[in-house]
C-alpha positions, 0 to 999 in steps of 0.5 A: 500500500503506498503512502498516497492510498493510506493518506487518501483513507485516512483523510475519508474515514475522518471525514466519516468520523466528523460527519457522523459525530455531527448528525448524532448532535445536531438537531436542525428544526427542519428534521424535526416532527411532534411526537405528541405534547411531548417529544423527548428528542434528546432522550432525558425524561422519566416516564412517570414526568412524561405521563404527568405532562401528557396529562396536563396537557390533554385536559388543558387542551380538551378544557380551554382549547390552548396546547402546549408543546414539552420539547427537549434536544440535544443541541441547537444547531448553533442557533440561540434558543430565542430564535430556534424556539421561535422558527420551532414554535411557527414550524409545527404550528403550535396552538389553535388557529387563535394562537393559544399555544406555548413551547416549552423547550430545554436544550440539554448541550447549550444547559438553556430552557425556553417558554415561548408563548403563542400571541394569543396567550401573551396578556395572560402569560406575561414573560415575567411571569414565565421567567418566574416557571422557569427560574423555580425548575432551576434546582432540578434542572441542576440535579439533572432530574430533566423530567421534573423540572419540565413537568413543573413549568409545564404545571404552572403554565398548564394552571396560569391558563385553566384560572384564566378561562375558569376551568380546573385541572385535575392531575396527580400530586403536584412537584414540590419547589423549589427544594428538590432532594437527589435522586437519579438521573433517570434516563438521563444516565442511559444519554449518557452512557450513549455519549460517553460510548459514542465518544470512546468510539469516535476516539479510538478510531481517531488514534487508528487513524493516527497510528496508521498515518505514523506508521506509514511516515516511518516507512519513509513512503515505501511502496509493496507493490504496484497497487493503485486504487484509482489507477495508475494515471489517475489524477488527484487534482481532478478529483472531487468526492461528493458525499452526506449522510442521508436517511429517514427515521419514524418521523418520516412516517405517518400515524398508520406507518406508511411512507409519506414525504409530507407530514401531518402535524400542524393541520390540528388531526390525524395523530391519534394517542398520546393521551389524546393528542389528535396534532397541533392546530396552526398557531404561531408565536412572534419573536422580540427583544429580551431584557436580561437579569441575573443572578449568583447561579443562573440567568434568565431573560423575559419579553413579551414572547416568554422567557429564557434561562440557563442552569 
């Protein structure tokens, strides 16, 4: 094997490598698609948290016709959670036509949450008061207990709405804040364990490479034999690799399972379960300029669209 043919492997199985470490943490909106009120994307929730949440949300929905929308990712693809929520929010058509929705997203990576909420809700759901959610799912969100803290802002949201619209909401006993006591991690341990094998892997393939490459230097670039992988008139310059990663997960596919390039969230039916989650109804959400506060152990900003924070 001559040193040209192992340096030309070694520069596409890096390339391989960065291409597929950047498709398991990058997560664009546009490959995104609902899974219910919840769409635990990022993997970190307890199913006990996950019930609740569908829980609250259906009966807030059935009694107010207001939804809301738990999200969790793994990354923003390098966007701020301001706008990622926004574009999010607007993409899956959130709330009813009278845009009666809130996205509740945490971006596990970035350690940053966001409540957008839909136009319609804004004079009842002010950003101060949505800062105020967030700020008390801090102490969870710290201990990791990623499920608890979005089942508490989700409650509190769930709540602000019923009381304005004279409805009650019956659910299981409430999370206690803001003092939560350790416990684990749930499955946010089984993301990590996936993380943490996903980078040994990527590690070891790197020191393959390394070690290959370094081994072919000491060689001092000599040939075994006349082994040409391309041929022995090929032109190196002229060369030009076109290559991606491609693919289509369950998301690609319907309620009933069957191919479809389209989907169906946003049109307000089709997808039926999930505590009776029949799919959003076309609401949409404005983004606008935030005031920022902070203080000793987290940050947050409010305006009239919601409120950001971090842990």
């Amino acid at each position: 094997m001559t040193w040209r043919t192992i340096r030309t492997h070694a520069f596409f199985m890096l390339l391989l490598v960065v291409g597929v470490a950047t498709r398991l943490y990058s997560e664009p909106i546009k490959q995104l698609h609902p899974r219910g009120y919840v769409s635990d994307f990022a993997g970190v929730l307890d199913k006990e948290s996950v019930g609740t949440i569908i829980q609250l949300c259906h009966q807030l929905e059935n009694k107010t016709g207001a939804q809301i929308a738990v999200v969790t990712v793994r990354s923003l693809d390098g966007s701020a959670i301001e706008k990622y929520s926004v574009n999010l929010f607007n993409s899956w058509g959130i709330g009813p036509r009278t845009d009666q929705g809130v996205l509740i997203l945490l971006a596990v990576q970035e350690h940053r949450y966001r409540i957008q909420v839909g136009d319609g809700l804004k004079p009842i759901l002010s950003g101060a008061k949505a800062g105020e959610f967030g700020q008390l799912a801090v102490p969870y969100l710290k201990q990791q207990r990623y499920g608890l803290a979005l089942e508490l802002m989700t409650r509190r949201v769930a709540e602000t709405v019923a009381a304005n619209a004279g409805v009650h909401l019956e659910s299981p006993q409430a999370v206690a804040v803001p003092q939560p006591t350790p416990e684990s991690s749930y499955s946010y341990s089984k993301a990590m364990i996936e993380t943490l094998s996903t980078a040994v892997t990527l590690g070891i393939v790197v020191l393959v490479i390394a070690l290959v490459v370094k081994a072919a230097s000491r060689s001092g670039g000599t040939s075994y034999g006349p082994t040409y992988v391309y041929g022995p008139d090929y032109d190196y310059r002229y060369h030009t690799v076109y290559s991606g990663f491609g693919g289509c997960n369950h998301s690609c596919y319907n309620s009933s399972n069957s191919a479809s390039p389209t989907s169906t969230w946003g049109g307000g039916g089709g997808f039926g379960g999930g505590g009776g989650f029949s799919g959003f109804g076309g609401g949409s959400t404005s983004e606008s300029a935030s005031s920022s506060s902070s203080s000793s152990d987290s940050s947050s900003s409010s305006d009239s669209s919601g409120a950001s924070g971090s842990w």
